[in-house]
C-alpha positions as CSV (number, residue, x, y, z in Angstrom):
1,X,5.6,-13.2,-36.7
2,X,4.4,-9.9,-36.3
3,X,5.3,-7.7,-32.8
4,X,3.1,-5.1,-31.5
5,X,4.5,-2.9,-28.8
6,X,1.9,-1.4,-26.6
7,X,1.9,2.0,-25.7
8,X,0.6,1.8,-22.2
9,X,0.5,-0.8,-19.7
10,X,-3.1,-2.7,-19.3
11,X,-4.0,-1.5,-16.4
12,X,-7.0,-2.1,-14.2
13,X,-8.6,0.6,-12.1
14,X,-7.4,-0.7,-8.9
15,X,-4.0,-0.6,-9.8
16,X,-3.9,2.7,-11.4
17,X,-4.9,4.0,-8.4
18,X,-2.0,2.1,-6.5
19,X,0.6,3.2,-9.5
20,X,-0.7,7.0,-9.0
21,X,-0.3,6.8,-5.2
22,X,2.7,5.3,-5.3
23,X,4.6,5.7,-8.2
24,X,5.6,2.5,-8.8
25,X,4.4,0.2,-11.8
26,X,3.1,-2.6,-10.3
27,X,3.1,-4.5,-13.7
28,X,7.3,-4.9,-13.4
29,X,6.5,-7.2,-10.9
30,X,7.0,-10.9,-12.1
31,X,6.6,-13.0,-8.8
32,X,10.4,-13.8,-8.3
33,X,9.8,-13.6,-4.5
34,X,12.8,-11.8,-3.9
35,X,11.1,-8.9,-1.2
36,X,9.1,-12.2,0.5
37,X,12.5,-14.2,1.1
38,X,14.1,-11.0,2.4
39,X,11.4,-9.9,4.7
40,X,12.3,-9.7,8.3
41,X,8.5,-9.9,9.7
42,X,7.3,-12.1,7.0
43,X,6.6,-14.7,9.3
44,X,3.3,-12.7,11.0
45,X,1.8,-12.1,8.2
46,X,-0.8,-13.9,6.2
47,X,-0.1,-13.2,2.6
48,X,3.7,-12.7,1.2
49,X,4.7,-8.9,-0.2
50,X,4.6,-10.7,-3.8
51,X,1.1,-11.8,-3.5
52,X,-0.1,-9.1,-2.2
53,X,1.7,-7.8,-5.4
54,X,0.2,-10.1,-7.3
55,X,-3.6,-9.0,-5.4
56,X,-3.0,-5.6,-6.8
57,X,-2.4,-6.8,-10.2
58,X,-5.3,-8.7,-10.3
59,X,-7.1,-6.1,-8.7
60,X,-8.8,-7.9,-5.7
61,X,-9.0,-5.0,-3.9
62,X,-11.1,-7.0,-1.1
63,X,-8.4,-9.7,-0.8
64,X,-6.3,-7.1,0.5
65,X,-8.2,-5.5,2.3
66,X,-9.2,-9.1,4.4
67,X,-5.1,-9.7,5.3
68,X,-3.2,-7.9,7.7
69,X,0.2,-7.5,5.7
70,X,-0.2,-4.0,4.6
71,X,-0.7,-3.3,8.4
72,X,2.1,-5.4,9.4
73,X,5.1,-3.8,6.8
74,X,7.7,-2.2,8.8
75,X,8.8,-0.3,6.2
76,X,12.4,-1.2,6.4
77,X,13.0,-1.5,2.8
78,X,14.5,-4.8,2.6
79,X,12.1,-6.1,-0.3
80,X,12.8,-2.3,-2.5
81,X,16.9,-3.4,-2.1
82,X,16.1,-6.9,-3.4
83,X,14.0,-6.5,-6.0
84,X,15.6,-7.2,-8.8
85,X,13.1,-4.8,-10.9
86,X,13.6,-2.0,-9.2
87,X,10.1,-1.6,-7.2
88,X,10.0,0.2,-4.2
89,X,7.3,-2.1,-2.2
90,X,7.0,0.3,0.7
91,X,5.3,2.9,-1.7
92,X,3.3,0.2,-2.8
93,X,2.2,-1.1,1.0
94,X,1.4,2.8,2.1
95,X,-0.6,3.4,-0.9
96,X,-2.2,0.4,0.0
97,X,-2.7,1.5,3.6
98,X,-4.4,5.1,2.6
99,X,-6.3,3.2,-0.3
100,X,-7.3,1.7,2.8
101,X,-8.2,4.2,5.7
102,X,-10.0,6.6,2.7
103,X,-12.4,4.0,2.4
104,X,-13.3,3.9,5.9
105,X,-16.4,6.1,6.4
106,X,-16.3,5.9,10.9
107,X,-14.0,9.1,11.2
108,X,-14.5,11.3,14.1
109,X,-15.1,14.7,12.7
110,X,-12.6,17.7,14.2
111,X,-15.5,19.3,15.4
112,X,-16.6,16.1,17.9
113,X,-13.4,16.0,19.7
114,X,-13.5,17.6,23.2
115,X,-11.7,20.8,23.4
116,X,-9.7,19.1,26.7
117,X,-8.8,16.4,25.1
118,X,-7.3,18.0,22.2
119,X,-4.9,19.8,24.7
120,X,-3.2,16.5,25.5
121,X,-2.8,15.2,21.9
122,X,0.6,16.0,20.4
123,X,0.6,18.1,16.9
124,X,1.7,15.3,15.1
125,X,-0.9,13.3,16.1
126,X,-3.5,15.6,14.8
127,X,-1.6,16.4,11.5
128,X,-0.7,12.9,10.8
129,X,-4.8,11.8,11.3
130,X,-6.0,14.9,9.2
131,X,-3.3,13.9,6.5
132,X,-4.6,10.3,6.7
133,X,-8.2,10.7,6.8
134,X,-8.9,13.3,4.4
135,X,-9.1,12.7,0.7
């Protein structure tokens, strides 16, 4: 039997973008369900961490977009200490939140806020939106 060792992972376009973002190789991932069974809000969402692990793999971008679990991860890092590969699956879930929010095309421009109402906004709020929403 002959054994060919691949250079690079097979990668699909959706998740090289998630693996640039992030950092993390999404293809470690073997669906143990570790991060899932360790999840302290796991019971509000609609799709587990691993599948929406799995999603990225698969690259069904539209799948995740659809499910609120990527909104919903607290980012308490109870699935990064479980996982018995290593991933860090808060990287992963805030990639796929600015993946996210850079795809939405309804953002206020600076110049259409009102100059009174950008008195009563705190800098963070402004920095944080500009980091967010710009590419």
């Amino acid at each position: 039997m002959k054994v060919e060792i691949l250079s690079e992972r097979p990668y699909g376009d959706f998740a090289k973008k998630v693996k640039e973002i992030s950092g993390e190789d999404i293809l470690l991932c073997y669906q143990c369900g570790m991060c899932s069974a360790g999840c302290p809000i796991v019971f509000a969402m609609d799709l587990l961490p691993n599948q929406i692990i799995r999603l990225v793999q698969l690259g069904l971008e539209e799948d995740i977009a659809k499910s609120n679990t990527i909104w919903l991860c607290a980012s308490c890092i109870t699935c990064s200490i479980n996982c018995p590969r290593g991933l860090d699956l808060c990287k992963v879930m805030e990639a796929l939140r600015l993946i996210s929010l850079r795809k939405n095309v309804d953002y206020m421009k600076p110049t259409e806020i009102p100059h009174d109402a950008l008195a009563g906004f705190p800098q963070i709020v402004l920095v944080s939106g500009f980091r967010k929403h710009t590419a």
